[in-house]
N, C-alpha and C positions, 0 to 999 in steps of 0.2 A: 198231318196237320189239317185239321176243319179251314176251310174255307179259302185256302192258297190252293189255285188250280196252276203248273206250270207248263200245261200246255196248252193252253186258249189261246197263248198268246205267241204271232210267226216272230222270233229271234234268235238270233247265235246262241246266247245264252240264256238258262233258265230265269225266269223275271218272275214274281207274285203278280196277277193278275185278279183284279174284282170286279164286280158289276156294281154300275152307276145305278142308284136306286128311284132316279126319274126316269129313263128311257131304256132299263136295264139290257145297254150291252156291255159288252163285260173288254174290258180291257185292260194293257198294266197299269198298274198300283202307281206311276210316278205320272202318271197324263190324269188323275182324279183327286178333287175335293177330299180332305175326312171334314167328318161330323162329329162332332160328340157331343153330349148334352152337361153344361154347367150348370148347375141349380136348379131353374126351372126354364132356362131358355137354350136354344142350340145357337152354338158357337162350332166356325170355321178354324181347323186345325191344319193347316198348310204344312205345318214342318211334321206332323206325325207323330206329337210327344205326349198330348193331353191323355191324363190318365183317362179311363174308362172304355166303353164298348164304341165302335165307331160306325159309320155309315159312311159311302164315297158317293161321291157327283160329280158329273163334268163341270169345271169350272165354266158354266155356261147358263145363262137367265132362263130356258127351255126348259134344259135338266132340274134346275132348281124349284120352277114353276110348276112342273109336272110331281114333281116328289110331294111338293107340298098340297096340289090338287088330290091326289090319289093317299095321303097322307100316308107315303112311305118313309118317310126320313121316322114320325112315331114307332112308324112297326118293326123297322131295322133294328134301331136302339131299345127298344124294348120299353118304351115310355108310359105311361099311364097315365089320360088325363091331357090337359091341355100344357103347351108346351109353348115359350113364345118366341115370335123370329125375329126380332128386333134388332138383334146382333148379327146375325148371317144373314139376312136384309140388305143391313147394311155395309154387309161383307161385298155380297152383290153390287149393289150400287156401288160402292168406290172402283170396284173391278170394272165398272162398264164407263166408267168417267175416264178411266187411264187404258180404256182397250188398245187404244193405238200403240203401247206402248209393252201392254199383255199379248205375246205369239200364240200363246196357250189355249188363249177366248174362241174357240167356236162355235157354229152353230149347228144344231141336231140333224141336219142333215148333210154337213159338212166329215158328222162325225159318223153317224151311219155310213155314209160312204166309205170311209178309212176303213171302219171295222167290215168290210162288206168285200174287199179286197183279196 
């Protein structure tokens, strides 16, 4: 299967692992963002159902910043043209108004470290 690596990642058992497409390291599948693009803008897919091609991110303001600096979230999903982020924006923002309450919210070198272990 393209794209499922199961051994990137140290656990007991076999897990799906991806890379984050802002600070591409690669980690499992259940610690990242999906992406996928609705109509003409990208929307955050938490639960992993929305049809189409996805992209993952650390649930984290860096990773998201960096994706769209380097415009990798475009080239993942295979988009053409301009894309808007209006909705996974403000995916972000709501997540960082309720981080106290988010365990998940790190920061890119908090996560670097983890994956560095």
């Amino acid at each position: 299967m393209q794209g499922v690596d199961f051994k990137a990642v140290d656990s007991p058992e076999p897990t799906p692992a991806r890379t984050c497409v802002g600070c591409r390291t690669r980690t499992t599948k259940v610690d990242l963002l999906r992406v996928v693009v609705d109509g003409d803008e990208f929307v955050a897919d938490p639960q992993g159902r929305l049809a189409g091609r996805g992209a993952y991110l650390h649930p984290n303001r860096e990773c998201f910043e960096l994706a769209v600096r380097r415009k990798a979230l475009s080239r993942a999903l295979r988009v053409p043209g301009q894309t808007r982020l209006d909705r996974l924006t403000a995916a972000f923002d709501a997540q960082e108004l309720s981080e106290e309450s988010v365990p998940s919210v790190i920061s890119l070198e908090e996560n670097k470290a983890m994956s560095n272990r």
